[in-house]
C-alpha positions as CSV (number, residue, x, y, z in Angstrom):
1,X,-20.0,-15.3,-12.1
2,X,-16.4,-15.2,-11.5
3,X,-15.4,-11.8,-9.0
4,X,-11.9,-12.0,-9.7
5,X,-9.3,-13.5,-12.5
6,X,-7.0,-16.4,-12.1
7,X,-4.0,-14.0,-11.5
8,X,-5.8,-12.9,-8.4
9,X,-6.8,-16.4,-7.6
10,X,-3.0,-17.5,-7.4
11,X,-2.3,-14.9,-4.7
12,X,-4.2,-16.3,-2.0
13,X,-1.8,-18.6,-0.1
14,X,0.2,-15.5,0.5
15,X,-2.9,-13.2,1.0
16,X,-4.0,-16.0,3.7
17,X,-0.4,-16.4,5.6
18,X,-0.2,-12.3,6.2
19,X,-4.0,-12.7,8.1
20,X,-1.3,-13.9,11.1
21,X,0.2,-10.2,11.3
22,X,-3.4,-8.3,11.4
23,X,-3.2,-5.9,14.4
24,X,-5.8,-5.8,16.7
25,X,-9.2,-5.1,15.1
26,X,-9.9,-2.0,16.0
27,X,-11.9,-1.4,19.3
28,X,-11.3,-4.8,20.5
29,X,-8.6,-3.3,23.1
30,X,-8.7,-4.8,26.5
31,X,-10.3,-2.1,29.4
32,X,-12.8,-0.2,26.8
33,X,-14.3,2.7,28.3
34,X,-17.8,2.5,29.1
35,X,-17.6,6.4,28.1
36,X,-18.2,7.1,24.1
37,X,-15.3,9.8,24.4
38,X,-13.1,8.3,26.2
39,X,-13.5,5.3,24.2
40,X,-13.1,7.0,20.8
41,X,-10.1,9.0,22.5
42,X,-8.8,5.6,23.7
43,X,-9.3,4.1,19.6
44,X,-7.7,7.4,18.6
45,X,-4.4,7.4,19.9
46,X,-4.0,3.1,18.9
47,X,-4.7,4.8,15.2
48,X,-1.6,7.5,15.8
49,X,0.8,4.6,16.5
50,X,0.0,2.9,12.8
51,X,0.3,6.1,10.9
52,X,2.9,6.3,8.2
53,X,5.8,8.9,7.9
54,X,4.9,12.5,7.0
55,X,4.8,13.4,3.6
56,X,6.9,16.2,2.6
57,X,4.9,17.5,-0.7
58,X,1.8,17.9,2.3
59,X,1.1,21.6,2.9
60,X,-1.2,22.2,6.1
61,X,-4.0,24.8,5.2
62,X,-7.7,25.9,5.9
63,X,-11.0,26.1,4.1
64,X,-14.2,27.8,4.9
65,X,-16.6,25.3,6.8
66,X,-20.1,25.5,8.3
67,X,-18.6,25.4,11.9
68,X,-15.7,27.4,11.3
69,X,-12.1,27.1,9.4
70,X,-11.2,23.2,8.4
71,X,-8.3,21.9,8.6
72,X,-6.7,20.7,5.0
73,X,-3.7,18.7,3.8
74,X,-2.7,19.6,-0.2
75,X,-0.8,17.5,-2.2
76,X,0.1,20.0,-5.4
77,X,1.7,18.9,-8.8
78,X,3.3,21.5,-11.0
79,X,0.7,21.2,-13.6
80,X,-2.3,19.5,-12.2
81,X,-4.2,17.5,-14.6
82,X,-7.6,17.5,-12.3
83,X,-8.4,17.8,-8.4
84,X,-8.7,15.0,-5.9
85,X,-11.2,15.2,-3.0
86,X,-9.5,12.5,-0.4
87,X,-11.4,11.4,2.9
88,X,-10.0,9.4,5.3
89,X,-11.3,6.6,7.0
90,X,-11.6,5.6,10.8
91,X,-15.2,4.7,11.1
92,X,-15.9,8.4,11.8
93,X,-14.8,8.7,15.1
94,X,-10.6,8.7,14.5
95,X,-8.1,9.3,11.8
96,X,-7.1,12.3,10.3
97,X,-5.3,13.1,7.1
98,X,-2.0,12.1,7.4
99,X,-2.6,8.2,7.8
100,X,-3.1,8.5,3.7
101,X,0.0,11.0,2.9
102,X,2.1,7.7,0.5
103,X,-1.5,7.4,-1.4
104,X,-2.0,10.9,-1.6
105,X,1.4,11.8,-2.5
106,X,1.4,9.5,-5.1
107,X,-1.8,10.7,-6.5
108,X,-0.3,14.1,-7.0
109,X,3.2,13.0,-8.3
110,X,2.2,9.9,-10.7
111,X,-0.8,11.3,-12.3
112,X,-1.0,14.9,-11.9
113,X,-3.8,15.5,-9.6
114,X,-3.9,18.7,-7.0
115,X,-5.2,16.5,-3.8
116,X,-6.8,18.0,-1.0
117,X,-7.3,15.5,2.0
118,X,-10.3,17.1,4.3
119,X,-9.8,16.7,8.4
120,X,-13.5,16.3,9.0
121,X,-15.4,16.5,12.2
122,X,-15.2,13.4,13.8
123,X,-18.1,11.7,16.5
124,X,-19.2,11.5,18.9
125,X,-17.9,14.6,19.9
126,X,-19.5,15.9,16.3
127,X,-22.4,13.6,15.2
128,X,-24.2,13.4,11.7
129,X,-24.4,15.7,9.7
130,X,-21.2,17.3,11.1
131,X,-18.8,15.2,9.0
132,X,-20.6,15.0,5.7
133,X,-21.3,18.8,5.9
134,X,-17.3,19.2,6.2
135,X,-16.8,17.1,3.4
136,X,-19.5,18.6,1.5
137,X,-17.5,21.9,2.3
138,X,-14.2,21.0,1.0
139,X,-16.1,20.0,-2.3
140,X,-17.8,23.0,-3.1
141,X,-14.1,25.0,-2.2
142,X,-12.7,22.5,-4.6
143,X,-15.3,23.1,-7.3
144,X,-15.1,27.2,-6.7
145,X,-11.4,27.6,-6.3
146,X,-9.9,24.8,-8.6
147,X,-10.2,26.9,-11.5
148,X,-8.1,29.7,-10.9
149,X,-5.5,28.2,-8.3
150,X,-4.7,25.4,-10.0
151,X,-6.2,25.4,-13.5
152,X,-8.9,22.6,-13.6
153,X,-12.5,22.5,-13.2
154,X,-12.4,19.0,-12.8
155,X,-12.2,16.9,-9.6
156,X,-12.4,13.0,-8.5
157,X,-13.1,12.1,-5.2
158,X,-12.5,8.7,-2.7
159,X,-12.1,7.2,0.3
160,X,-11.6,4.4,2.3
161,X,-14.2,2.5,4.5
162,X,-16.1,5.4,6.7
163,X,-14.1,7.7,4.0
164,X,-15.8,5.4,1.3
165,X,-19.1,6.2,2.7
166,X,-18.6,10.1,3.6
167,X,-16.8,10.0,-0.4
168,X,-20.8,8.3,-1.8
169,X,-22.8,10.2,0.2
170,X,-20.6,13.6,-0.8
171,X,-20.6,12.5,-4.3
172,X,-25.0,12.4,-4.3
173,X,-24.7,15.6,-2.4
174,X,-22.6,17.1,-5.4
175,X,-25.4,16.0,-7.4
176,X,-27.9,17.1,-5.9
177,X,-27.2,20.0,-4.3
178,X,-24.1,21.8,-5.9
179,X,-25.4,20.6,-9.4
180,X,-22.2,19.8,-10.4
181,X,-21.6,16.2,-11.0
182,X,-20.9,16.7,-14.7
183,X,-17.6,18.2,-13.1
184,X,-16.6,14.7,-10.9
185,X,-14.8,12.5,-13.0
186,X,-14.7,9.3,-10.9
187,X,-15.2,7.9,-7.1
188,X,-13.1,5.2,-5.8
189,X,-14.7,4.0,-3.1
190,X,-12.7,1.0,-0.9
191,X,-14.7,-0.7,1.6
192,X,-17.0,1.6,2.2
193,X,-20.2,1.0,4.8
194,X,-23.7,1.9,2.6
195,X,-26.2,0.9,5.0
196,X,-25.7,2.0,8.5
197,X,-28.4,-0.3,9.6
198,X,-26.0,-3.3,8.7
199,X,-26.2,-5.3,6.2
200,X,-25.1,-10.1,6.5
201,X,-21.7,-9.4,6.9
202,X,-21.8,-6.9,9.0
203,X,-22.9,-9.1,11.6
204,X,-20.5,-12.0,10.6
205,X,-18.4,-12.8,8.2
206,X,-17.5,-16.4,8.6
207,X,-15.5,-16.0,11.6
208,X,-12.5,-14.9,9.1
209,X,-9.6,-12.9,10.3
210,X,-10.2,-9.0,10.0
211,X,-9.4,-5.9,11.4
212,X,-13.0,-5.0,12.1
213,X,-15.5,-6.7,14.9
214,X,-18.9,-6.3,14.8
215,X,-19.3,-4.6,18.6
216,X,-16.9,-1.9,17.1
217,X,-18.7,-1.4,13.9
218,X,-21.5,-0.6,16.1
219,X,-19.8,1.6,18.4
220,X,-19.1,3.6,15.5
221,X,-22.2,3.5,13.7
222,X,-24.1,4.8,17.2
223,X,-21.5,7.4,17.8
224,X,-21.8,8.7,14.3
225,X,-25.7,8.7,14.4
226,X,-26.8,8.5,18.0
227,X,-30.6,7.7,18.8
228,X,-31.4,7.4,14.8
229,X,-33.9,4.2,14.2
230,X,-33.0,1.9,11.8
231,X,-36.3,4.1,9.4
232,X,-34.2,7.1,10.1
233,X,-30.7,5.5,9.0
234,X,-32.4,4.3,5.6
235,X,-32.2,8.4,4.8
236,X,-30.1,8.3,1.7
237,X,-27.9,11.0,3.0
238,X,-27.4,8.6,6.1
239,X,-26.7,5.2,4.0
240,X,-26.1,6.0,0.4
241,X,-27.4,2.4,-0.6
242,X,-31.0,3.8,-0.5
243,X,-30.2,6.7,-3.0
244,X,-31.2,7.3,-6.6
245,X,-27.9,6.0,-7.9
246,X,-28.5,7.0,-11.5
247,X,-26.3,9.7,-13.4
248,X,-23.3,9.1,-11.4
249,X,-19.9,9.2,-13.0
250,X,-17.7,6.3,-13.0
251,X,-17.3,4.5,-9.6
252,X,-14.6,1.9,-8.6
253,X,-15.7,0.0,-5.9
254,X,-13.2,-2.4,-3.8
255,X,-13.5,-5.0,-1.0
256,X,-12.1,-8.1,0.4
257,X,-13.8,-11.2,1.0
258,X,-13.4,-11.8,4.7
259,X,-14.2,-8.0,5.5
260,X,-17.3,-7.2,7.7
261,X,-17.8,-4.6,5.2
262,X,-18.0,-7.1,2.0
263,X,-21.7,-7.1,1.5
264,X,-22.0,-2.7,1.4
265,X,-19.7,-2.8,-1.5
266,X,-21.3,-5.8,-2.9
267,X,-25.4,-4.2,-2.6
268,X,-23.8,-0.9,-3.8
269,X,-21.6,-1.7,-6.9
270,X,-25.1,-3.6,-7.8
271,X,-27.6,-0.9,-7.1
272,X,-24.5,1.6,-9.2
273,X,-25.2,-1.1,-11.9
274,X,-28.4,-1.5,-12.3
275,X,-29.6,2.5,-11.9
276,X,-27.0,2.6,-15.1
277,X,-23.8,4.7,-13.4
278,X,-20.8,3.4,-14.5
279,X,-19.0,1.0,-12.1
280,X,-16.5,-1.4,-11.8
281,X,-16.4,-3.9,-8.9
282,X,-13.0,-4.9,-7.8
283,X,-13.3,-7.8,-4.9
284,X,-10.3,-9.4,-3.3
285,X,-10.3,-13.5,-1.6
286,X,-9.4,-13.9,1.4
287,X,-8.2,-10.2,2.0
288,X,-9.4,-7.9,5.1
289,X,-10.7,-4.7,6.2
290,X,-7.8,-2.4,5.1
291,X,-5.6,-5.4,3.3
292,X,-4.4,-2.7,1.9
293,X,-1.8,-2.1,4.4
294,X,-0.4,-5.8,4.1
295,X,2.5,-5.4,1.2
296,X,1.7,-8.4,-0.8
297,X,1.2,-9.1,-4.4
298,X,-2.7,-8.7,-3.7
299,X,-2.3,-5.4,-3.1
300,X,0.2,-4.5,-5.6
301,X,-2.4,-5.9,-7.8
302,X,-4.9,-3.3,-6.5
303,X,-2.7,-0.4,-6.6
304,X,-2.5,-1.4,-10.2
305,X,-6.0,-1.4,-10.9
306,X,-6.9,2.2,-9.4
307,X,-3.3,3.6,-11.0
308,X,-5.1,1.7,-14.6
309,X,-8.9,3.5,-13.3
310,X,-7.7,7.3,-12.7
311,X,-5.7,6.8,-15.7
312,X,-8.8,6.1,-17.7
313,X,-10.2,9.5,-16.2
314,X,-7.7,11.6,-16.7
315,X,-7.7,14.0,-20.1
């Protein structure tokens, strides 16, 4: 079973020459501190210096959360079509909205959708379920409030890698404890982690160039759930992969080959496929963790793809 068409297939020599510019995967930095904190403080500040210029369509607000007001960034058309639930990535431990103000931007201003990127609680300062309950948060605000402020009673929802999985596991909790999945339209999910126990390629993924390392990947996963067992990481809520996957809207699911992360989108897309939710798996040779940030003709073709998938969503 061919993963990917001979258009895609012609774009690796110049997918393969960029793997010489990859920065630095990310907690490989010389002089890591022994301290979680001061380690994630340390990733933290590294992830400032690779963020992308402001937006000027982003509008700072609030929303209601379980631990107090959270922090928003909106992205609002003139006449929104639908609403947009973005979460960022940065294995839950750094990031923040603004690293995805050009996709978000774009979002809002190419097809019509009122974003709302949600500044989550990040570990290990705030540990499972703080994050998810945040996202879960800016959902339900999305759900209750989209109507009147911005017309729609219709939202999508996506993220990339630790935003993949907090996206999944905020899309089952929409499901099954809003009761309002018949109101998601979609979930683009890119290189998301489903099972926080690891799956092969977690571990290793050939020794191919990415911008993830398997020391780091665990750093992450113990900061987000400290002391859990591997039993207790199989909780659905923890690692979506163990869900009931059925009556899900559509999904798109993306991944490279040489990312550490290749086998979570690989097990979920299937799982997505075979409990009968709509999905389309979207896999990319010889591309990275985050390839998305290389400019090259794979990643146009990407950006094609999910501009072609919320398309198909939209009324």
């Amino acid at each position: 079973m061919k993963l990917w068409d001979d258009t895609i297939d012609s774009y690796r020599p110049e997918a393969l020459a960029l793997l010489e510019h990859l920065p630095t995967p990310a907690g490989a930095e010389a002089d890591v501190p022994d301290d979680p904190v001061a380690r994630a403080q340390m990733m933290r500040q590294y992830m400032l210096a690779m963020e992308a210029e402001p937006s000027p369509m982003a509008v700072e607000s609030t929303i209601p959360g379980p631990a107090g007001d959270i922090p928003v960034r909106l992205f609002v058309p003139d006449e929104p079509k639908a609403m947009f639930l973005h979460i960022h990535g940065g294995g839950w431990i750094v990031g923040r909205p603004q690293m995805n103000d050009p996709g978000n931007e774009h979002l809002a201003k190419h097809h019509g959708l009122a974003v709302l990127s949600v500044d989550y609680r990040l570990a290990p300062e705030h540990p499972y379920p703080a994050g998810p309950d945040d996202c879960e948060a800016a959902a339900a605000w999305l759900l209750e409030n989209g109507p009147e402020r911005w017309g729609t009673d219709k939202m999508a929802i996506g993220g990339e890698s630790a935003g993949g999985h907090l996206a999944a596991a905020t899309l089952l909790r929409v499901r099954d404890r809003l009761g309002a999945v018949d109101r998601v339209l979609g979930a683009n999910l890119v290189f998301g982690v489903y099972d926080l126990r690891g799956t092969p390629s977690t571990f290793g993924n050939g020794a191919n160039p990415d911008m993830l390392e398997p020391s780091a990947i665990q750093f992450m996963i113990e900061s987000f759930t400290p002391g859990m067992s591997d039993a207790e990481r199989r909780d659905p809520d923890v690692s979506p992969l163990f869900a009931d996957l059925s009556g899900l809207p559509p999904c798109l699911v993306s991944v490279g080959t040489f990312d550490h992360l290749l086998d979570d989108s690989l097990f979920f897309a299937n799982r997505l496929a075979a409990a009968e939710s709509p999905v389309e798996l979207a896999v990319y040779p010889d591309s990275p963790h985050g390839f998305m940030a290389l400019l090259s003709e794979m990643t146009k073709s990407h950006a094609k793809r999910l501009d072609a998938w919320i398309a198909s969503l939209l009324p």
